[in-house]
PADRENLUM-768224 format. One record per residue (C-alpha): residue in three letters; x, y, z. Coordinates in pm, 1 decimal, decimal comma. Example, Ala and Ser with C-alpha at 12.3 -4.5 7.8 and 13.67 -1.06 7.14 Angstrom:
! PADRENLUM-768224
<residu:ALA&X:1230,0&Y:-450,0&Z:780,0>
<residu:SER&X:1367,0&Y:-106,0&Z:714,0>
END
This chain:
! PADRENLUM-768224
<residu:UNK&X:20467,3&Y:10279,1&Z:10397,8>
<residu:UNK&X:20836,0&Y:10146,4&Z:10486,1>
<residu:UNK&X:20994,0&Y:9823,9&Z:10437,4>
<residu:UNK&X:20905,8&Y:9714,5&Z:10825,9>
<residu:UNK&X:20565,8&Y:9853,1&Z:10811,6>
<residu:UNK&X:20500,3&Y:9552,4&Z:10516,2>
<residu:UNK&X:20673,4&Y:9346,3&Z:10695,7>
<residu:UNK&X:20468,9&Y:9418,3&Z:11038,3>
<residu:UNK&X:20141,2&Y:9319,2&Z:10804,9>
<residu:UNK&X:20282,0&Y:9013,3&Z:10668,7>
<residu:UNK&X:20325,7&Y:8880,0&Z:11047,9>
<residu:UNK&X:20010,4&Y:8992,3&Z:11153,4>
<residu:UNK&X:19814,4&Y:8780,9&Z:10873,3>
<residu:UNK&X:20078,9&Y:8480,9&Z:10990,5>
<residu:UNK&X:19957,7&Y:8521,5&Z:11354,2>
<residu:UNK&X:19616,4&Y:8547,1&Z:11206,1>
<residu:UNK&X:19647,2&Y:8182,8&Z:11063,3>
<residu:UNK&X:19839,2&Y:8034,5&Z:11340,1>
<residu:UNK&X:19503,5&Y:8187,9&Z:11613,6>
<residu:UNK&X:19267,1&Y:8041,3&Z:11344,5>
<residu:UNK&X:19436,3&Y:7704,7&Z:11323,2>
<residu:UNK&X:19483,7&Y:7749,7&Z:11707,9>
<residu:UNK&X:19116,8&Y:7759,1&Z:11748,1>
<residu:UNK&X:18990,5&Y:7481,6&Z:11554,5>
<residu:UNK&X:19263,5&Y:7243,0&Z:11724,9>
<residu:UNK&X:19442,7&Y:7215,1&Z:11376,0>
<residu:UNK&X:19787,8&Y:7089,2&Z:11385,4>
<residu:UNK&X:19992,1&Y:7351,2&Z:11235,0>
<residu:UNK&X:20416,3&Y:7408,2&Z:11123,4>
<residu:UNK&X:20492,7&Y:7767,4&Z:11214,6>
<residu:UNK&X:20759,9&Y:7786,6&Z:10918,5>
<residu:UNK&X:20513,4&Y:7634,3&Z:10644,5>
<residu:UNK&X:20272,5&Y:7914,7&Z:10763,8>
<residu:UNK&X:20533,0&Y:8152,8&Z:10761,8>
<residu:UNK&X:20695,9&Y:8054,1&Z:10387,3>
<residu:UNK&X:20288,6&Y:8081,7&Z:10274,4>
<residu:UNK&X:20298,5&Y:8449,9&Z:10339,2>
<residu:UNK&X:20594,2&Y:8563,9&Z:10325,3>
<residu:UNK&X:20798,7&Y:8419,1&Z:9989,6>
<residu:UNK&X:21135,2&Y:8554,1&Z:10070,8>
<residu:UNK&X:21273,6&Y:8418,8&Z:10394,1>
<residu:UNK&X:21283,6&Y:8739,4&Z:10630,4>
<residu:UNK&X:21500,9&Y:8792,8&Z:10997,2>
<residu:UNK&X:21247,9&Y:9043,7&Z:11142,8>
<residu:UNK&X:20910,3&Y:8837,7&Z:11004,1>
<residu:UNK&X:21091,7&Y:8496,6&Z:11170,5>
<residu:UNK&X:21201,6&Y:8676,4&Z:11492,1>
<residu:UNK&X:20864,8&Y:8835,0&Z:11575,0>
<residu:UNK&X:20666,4&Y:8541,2&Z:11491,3>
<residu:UNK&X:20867,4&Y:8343,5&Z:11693,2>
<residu:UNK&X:20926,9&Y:8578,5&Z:12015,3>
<residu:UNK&X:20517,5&Y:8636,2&Z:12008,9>
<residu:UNK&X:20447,1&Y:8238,3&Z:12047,5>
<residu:UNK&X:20761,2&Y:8224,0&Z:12270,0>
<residu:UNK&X:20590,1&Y:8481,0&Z:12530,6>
<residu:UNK&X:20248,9&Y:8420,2&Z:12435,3>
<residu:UNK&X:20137,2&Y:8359,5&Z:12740,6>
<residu:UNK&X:20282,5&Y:8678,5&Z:12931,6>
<residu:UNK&X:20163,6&Y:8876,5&Z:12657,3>
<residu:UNK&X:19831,2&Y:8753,0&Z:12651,6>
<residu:UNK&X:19871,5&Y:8839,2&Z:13059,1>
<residu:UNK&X:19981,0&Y:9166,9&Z:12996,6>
<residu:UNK&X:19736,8&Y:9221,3&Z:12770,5>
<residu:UNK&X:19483,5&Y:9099,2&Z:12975,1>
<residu:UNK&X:19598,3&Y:9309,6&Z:13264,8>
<residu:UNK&X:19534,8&Y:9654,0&Z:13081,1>
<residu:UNK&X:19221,0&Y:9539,2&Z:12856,6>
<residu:UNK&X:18915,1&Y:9655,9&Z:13091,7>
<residu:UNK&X:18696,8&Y:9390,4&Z:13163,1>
<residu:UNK&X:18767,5&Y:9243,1&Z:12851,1>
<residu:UNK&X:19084,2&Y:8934,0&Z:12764,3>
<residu:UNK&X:19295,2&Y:8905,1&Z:12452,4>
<residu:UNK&X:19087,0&Y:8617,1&Z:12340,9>
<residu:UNK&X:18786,0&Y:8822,2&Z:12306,7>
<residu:UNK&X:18923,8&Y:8990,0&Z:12062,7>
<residu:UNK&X:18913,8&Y:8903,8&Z:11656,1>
<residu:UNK&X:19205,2&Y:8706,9&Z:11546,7>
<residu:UNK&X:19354,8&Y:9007,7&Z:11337,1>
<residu:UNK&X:19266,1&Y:9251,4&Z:11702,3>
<residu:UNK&X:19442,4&Y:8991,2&Z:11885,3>
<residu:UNK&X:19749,8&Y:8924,6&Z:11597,3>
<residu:UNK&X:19792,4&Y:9326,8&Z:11628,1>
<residu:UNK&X:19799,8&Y:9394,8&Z:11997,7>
<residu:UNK&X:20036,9&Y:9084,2&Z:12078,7>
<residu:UNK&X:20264,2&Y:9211,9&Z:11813,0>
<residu:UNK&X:20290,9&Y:9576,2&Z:11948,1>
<residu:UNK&X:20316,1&Y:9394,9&Z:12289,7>
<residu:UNK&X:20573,9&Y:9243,1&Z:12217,6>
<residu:UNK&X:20776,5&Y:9534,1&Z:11995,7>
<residu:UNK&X:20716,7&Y:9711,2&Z:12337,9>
<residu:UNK&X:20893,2&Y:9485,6&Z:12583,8>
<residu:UNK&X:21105,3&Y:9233,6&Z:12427,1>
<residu:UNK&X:21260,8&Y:9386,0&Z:12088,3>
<residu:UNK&X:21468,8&Y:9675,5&Z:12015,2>
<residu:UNK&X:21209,8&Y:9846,2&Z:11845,1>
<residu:UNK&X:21140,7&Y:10240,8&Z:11967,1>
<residu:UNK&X:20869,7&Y:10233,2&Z:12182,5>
<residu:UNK&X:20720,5&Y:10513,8&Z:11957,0>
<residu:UNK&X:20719,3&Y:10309,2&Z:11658,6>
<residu:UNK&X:20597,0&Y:9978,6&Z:11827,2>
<residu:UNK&X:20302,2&Y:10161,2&Z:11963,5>
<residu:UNK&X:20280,9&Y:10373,0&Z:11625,0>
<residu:UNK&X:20295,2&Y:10048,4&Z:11369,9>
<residu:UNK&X:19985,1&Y:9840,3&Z:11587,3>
<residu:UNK&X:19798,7&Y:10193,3&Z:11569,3>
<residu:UNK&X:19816,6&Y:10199,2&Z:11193,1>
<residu:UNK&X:19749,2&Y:9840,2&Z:11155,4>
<residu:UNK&X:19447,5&Y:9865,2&Z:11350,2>
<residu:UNK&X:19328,4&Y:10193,4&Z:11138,4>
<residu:UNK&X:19370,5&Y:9984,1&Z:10853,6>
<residu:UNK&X:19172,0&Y:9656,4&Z:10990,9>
<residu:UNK&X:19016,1&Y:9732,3&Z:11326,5>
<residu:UNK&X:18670,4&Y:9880,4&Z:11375,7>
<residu:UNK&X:18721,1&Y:10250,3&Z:11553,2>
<residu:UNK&X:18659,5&Y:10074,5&Z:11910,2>
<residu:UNK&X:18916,6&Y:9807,3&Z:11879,7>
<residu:UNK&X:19158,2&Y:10022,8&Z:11755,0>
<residu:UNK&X:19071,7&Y:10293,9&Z:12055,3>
<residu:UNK&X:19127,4&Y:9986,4&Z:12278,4>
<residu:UNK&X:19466,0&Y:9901,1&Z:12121,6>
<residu:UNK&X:19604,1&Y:10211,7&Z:12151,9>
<residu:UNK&X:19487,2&Y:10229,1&Z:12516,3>
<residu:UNK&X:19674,6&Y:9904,5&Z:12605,5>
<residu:UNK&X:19965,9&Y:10025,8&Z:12472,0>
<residu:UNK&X:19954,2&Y:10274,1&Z:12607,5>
<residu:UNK&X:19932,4&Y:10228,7&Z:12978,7>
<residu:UNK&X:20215,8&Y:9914,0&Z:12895,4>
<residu:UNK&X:20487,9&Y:10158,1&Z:12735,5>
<residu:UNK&X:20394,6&Y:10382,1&Z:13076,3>
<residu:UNK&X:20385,2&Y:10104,1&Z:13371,2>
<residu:UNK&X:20592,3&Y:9842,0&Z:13174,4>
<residu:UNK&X:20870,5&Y:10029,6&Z:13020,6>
<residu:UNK&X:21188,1&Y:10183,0&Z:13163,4>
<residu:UNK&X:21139,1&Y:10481,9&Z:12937,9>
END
């Protein structure tokens, strides 16, 4: 597993945290959460985090736009951590679109049950083919 592979996992449990605290309306500092998983301060791990809560809310509606009957928030916190972080690798970062959609696939192999993760990789999917310029 590569250096941005760990580094994908280490934002997914800090996305995890920030959902759960999210949920039971507990106030929250993005950088404490971030310094609690992640001891060495990190560009990419500060960058994502902070892009994903920056365009939470058109991720969520993209997400929600390609998720069948179903919405982001349906989903378990690490389902939902996963698929807004491959989201957003796919339309605001500089990360291949290969490897976006390839790094939330493996994630979700790792934590998601087989239907989640079939779900994921649908999303992304039909986003890198109707969102992207590629």
């Amino acid at each position: 597993m590569n250096n941005r592979s760990e580094l994908r996992k280490k934002i997914m449990t800090i996305l995890y945290q920030i959902s759960v605290y999210e949920k039971a309306k507990i106030e929250y500092n993005v950088d404490d959460i971030i310094k609690e998983v992640s001891e060495i301060e990190n560009e990419f791990i500060k960058d994502t985090v902070y892009g994903i809560i920056t365009y939470k809310n058109d991720i969520d509606a993209l997400a929600n736009k390609y998720l069948n009957n179903w919405t982001i928030d349906r989903l378990g916190n690490t389902d939902g951590a996963i698929l807004r972080m491959g989201i957003y690798e796919l339309i605001y970062s500089d990360t291949p679109n290969v490897v976006a959609i390839n790094e939330a696939i493996e994630l979700s192999k790792l934590y998601s049950d087989d239907d989640v993760k079939n779900m994921i990789n649908a999303v992304l999917d039909k986003i890198y083919k109707e969102e992207t310029n590629e």
